[in-house]
C-alpha positions in Angstrom: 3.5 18.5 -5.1 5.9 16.9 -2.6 9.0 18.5 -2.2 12.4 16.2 -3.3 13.8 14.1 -0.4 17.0 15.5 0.9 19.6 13.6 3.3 18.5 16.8 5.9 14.5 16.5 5.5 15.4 12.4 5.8 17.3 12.4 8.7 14.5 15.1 10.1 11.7 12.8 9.0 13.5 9.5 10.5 13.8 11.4 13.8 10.3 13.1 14.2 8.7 9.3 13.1 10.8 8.0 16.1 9.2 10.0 18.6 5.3 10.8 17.6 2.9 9.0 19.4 -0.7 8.3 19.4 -1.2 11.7 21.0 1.2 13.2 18.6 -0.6 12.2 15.5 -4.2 13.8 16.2 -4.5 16.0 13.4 -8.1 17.5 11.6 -9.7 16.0 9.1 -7.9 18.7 6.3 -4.7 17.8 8.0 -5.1 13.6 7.3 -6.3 14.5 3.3 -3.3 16.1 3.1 -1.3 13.9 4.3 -3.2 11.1 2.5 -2.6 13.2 -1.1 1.2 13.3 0.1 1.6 9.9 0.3 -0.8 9.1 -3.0 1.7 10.9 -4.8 5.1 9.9 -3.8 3.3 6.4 -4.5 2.2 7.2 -7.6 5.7 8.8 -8.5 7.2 5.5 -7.5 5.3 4.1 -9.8 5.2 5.5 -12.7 9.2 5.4 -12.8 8.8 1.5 -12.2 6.4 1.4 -14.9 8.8 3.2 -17.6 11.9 0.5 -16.3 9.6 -2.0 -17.0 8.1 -0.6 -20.3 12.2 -1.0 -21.3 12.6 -4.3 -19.8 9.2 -5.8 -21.2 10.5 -8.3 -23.7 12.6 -10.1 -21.2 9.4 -10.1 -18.7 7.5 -11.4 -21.2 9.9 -14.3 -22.2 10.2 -15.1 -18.5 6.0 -15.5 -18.3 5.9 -17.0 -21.6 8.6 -19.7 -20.5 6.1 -22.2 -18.7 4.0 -22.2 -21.9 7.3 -22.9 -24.2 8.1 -25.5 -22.3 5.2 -27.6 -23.9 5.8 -30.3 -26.0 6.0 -29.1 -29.7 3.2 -31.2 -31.1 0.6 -29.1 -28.6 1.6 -25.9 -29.7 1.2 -23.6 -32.9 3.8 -22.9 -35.3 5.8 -26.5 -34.5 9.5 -26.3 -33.4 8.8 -21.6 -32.3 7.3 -20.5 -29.5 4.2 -18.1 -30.1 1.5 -16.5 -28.6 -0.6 -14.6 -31.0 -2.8 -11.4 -30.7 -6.2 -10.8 -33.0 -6.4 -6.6 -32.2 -4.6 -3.8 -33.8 -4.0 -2.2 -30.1 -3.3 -5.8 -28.7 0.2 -5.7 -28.9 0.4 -1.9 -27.4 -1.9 -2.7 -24.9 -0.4 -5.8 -24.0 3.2 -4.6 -23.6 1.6 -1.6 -20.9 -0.2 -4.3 -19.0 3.3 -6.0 -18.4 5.1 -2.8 -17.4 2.5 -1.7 -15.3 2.3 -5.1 -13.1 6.6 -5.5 -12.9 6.2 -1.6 -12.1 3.9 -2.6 -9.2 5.9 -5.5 -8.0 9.1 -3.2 -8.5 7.9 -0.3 -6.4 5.9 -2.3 -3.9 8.7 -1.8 -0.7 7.8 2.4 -1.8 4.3 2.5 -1.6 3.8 -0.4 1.4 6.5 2.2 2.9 3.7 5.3 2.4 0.6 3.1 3.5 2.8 1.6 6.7 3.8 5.5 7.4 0.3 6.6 7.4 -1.4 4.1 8.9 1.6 4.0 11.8 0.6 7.2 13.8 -2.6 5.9 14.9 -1.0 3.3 16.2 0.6 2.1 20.1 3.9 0.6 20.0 3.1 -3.2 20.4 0.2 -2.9 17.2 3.1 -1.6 15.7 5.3 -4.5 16.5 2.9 -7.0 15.1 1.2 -5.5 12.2 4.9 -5.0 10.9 5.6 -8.9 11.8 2.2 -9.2 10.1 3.1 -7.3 6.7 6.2 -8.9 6.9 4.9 -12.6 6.8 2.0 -12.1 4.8 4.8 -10.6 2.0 6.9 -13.7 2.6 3.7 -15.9 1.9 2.2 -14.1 -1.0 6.0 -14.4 -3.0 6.0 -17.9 -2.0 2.5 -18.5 -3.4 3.5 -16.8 -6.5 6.7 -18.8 -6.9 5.1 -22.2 -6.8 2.2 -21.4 -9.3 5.1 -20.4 -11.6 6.3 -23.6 -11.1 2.9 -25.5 -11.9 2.2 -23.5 -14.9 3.7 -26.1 -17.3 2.2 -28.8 -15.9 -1.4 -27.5 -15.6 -1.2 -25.9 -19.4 0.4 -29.3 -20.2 -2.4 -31.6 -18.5 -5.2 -29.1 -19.9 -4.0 -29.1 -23.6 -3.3 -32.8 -23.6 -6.3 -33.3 -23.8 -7.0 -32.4 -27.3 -4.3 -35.5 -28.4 -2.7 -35.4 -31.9 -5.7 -33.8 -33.7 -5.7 -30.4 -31.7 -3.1 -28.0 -31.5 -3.3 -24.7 -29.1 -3.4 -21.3 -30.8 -3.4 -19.2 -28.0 -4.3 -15.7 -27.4 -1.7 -13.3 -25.6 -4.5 -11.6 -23.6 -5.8 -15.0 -22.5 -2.4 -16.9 -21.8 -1.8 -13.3 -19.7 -4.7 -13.2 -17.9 -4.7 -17.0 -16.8 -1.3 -16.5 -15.5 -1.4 -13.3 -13.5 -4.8 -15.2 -12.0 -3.0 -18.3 -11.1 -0.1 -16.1 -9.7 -2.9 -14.3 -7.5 -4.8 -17.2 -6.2 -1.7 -18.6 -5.3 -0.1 -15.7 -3.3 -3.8 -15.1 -2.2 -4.7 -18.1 -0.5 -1.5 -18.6 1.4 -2.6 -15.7 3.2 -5.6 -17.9 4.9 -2.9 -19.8 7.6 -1.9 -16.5 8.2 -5.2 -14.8 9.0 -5.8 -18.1 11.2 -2.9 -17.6 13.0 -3.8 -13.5 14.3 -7.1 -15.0 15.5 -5.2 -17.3 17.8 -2.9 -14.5 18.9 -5.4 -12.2 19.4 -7.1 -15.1 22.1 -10.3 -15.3 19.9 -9.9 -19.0 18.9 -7.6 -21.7 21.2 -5.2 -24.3 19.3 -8.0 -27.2 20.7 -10.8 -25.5 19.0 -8.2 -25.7 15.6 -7.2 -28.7 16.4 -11.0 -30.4 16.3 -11.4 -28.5 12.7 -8.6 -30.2 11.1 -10.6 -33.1 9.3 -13.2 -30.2 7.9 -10.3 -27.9 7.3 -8.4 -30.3 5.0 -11.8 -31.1 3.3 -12.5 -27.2 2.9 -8.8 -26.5 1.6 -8.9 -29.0 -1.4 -12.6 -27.9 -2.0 -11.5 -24.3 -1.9 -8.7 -25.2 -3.9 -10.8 -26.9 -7.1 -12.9 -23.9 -7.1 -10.3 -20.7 -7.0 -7.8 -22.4 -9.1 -8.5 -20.6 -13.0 -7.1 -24.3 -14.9 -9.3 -26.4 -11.7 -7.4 -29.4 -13.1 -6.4 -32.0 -10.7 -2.8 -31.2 -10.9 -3.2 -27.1 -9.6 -5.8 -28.1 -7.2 -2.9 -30.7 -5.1 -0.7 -27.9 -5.8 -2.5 -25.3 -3.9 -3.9 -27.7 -1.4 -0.9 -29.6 0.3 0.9 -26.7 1.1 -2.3 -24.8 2.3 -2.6 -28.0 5.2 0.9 -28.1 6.0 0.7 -24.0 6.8 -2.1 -24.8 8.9 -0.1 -27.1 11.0 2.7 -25.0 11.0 -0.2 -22.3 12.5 -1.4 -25.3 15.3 2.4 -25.4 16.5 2.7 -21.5 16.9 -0.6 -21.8 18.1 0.1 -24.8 21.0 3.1 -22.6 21.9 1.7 -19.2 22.4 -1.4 -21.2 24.6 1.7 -22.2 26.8 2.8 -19.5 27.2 -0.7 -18.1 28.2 -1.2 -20.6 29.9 2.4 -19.8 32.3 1.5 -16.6 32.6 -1.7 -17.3 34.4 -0.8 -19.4 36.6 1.5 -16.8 38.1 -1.4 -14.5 38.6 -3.1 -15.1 42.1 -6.5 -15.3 40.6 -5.8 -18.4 38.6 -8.1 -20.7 40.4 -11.4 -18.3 40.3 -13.8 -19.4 37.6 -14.4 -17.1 34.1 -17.1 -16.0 36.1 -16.2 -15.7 39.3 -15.9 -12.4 40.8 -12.2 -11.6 42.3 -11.8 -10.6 45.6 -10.1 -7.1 46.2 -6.9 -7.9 47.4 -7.6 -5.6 50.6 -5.5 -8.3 52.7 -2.0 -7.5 50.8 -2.1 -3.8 51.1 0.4 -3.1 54.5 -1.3 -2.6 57.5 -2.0 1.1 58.2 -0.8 2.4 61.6 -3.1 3.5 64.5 -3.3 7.1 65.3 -3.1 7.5 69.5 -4.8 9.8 71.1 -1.9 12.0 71.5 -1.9 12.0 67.3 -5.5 13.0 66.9 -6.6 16.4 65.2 -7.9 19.0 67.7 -11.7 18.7 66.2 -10.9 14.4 66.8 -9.9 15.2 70.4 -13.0 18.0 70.9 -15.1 15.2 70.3 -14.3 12.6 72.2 -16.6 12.2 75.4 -19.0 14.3 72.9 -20.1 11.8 70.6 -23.7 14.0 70.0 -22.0 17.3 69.8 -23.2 18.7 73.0 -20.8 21.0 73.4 -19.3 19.3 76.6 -15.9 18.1 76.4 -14.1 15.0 78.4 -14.7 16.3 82.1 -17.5 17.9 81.6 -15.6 21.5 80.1 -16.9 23.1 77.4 -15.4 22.2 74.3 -14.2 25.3 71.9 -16.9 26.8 70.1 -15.4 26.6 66.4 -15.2 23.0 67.2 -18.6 22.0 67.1 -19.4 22.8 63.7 -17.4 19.9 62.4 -19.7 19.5 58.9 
C-alpha cells in the first residue's frame, strides 16, 4: 500500500519530478510494475472516496439527469402532472443508485487519476512532448466537457421529437436503466466526437498532413460529419444529428486556421535556412565554403618527420642536399 502524502514527501516528490529526465527514468521491468501498482492504487483510492460522496449525493444527481426528461410536456409522459421513471427489478433501484455514484465518482476524481497516468507516462518523456501532450490533455478535456454540455442541452428536445411521435394515443413509460443508458451514451458520443478536430489538428502539427490538403477535404468532410453524426447519435433523430454536426464543421475550421498559421510559420522558418531553394530531393551541398579558412603551415612550422621528407618524396633516405636524413625518420608508417 502507498504510504499517506505528507507536505515533506510532496515537496520531495514536486522537486525530484522537476529534475528526472529521460535518462533518469530508466528503470527494470519490476521497477515500472511497481510503479504502475502505485499509481493503480492511489487512483483507485481516489475513487472509491468519490464514489461514497456520490453514493450520498445521488438523489440530487439523479434529479439533475432526470431534468431533461421532466421537462416534457405532461400529456407524453406517465403518471400526468409527476415526474417518473420506473424500474421493473428487485435490485434495479440498488443497482441503479451505484451506477450513478460510480460515474459522478469518476467525473469527480478525474483531475486525481489523469494526475497518476500523466505522472507515469511523463518520465519517458523529452521536455517539448511534454509541453504538448499536456496542451493536448488539456484541450481534449476542454472539448470532451463541452461535448457533454451541449448533449445535455439537446436531451429534451431529441426525447421530445422522439416521443411525439406516438401523438395523444401513446404515453412513455420509461425504464430507469434505459432513460440512463441513453443519456450517459448521448453524453459520450458527444464529448467523444469533439475529439475528431482535435486529433486533425496533431496530424497537422506533427507535418503529416498540410492545411491545403484539409482544405480540398472540406466538401467530403462536411458530408462525412453529418453522416457520422446520424449514425453515432443513440436517438439518430434529425434534431441530435444538426446538433452534433454544426459544431463538429465549425471545430474543423477552427483546426484549418491553426493549421494556415502554423504552415506560416513553417513556412518563415524555412526560408531562413540556406537550403531553401534545393528540391525535397535534392541532395545539400556540405557547406565546406563557410567553415574559416585554415592557415598555411611554413616550412619553418613543419614537424621534423614533414621537414625529413621534403626533397625525399620516396623515402630514400637522402635529405634536401643530398645528407642523410635521421634514421628514426624514415619509418614514418
Amino acid at each position: 500500500m502507498p504510504r499517506l502524502p505528507t507536505p515533506r514527501r510532496m515537496v520531495q516528490a514536486v522537486q525530484f519530478r522537476r529534475t528526472r529526465t529521460v535518462e533518469d527514468s530508466r528503470m527494470s521491468l519490476t521497477e515500472h510494475l511497481r510503479e504502475l501498482r502505485d499509481r493503480l492504487a492511489k487512483a483507485l483510492i481516489a475513487l472509491t472516496i468519490a464514489t461514497v460522496v456520490g453514493f450520498v449525493f445521488e438523489p440530487r444527481i439523479f434529479d439533475i439527469l432526470k431534468e431533461p426528461y421532466c421537462a416534457l410536456p405532461a400529456k407524453s409522459r406517465a403518471g400526468g402532472g409527476e415526474c417518473q421513471l420506473f424500474f421493473f427489478g428487485i435490485l434495479d433501484a440498488f443497482m441503479i443508485r451505484l451506477k450513478i455514484s460510480m460515474i459522478a465518482g469518476a467525473v469527480v476524481s478525474a483531475p486525481i487519476w489523469l494526475y497518476q497516468l500523466w505522472s507515469f507516462i511523463t518520465p519517458g518523456l523529452h521536455r517539448n512532448e511534454r509541453r504538448w501532450s499536456l496542451a493536448f490533455v488539456g484541450a481534449s478535456l476542454g472539448l470532451f466537457t463541452f461535448g457533454g454540455y451541449l448533449a445535455y442541452l439537446t436531451l429534451s428536445k431529441g426525447l421530445q421529437l422522439l416521443l411525439g411521435f406516438g401523438g395523444d394515443g401513446l404515453v412513455s413509460l420509461l425504464d430507469v436503466n434505459k432513460y440512463l443508458s441513453y443519456v450517459i451514451a448521448m453524453l459520450l458520443v458527444f464529448g467523444l466526437s469533439f475529439e475528431l478536430p482535435l486529433l486533425v489538428g496533431m496530424l497537422n502539427l506533427a507535418g503529416m498532413v498540410s492545411t491545403d490538403k484539409l482544405r480540398s477535404w472540406r466538401r467530403p468532410e462536411i458530408f462525412l460529419v453529418f453522416v457520422f453524426a446520424a449514425v453515432v447519435t443513440p436517438s439518430q433523430d434529425p434534431f441530435t444529428m444538426i446538433a452534433l454536426g454544426l459544431p463538429m464543421c465549425l471545430l474543423y475550421e477552427v483546426v484549418l486556421i491553426i493549421g494556415w498559421l502554423n504552415d506560416r510559420r513553417k513556412a518563415r522558418r524555412d526560408d531562413a535556412s540556406p537550403y531553401a531553394d534545393l528540391d525535397d530531393d535534392e541532395t545539400s551541398p556540405l557547406g565546406l565554403d563557410d567553415l574559416p579558412p585554415s592557415e598555411d603551415l611554413s616550412d619553418d612550422r613543419l614537424l621534423p618527420v614533414e621537414r625529413s621528407s621534403i626533397g625525399d618524396p620516396v623515402g630514400t633516405g637522402v635529405g634536401a642536399g643530398g645528407t642523410p636524413s635521421n634514421a628514426a625518420h624514415l619509418d614514418v608508417t
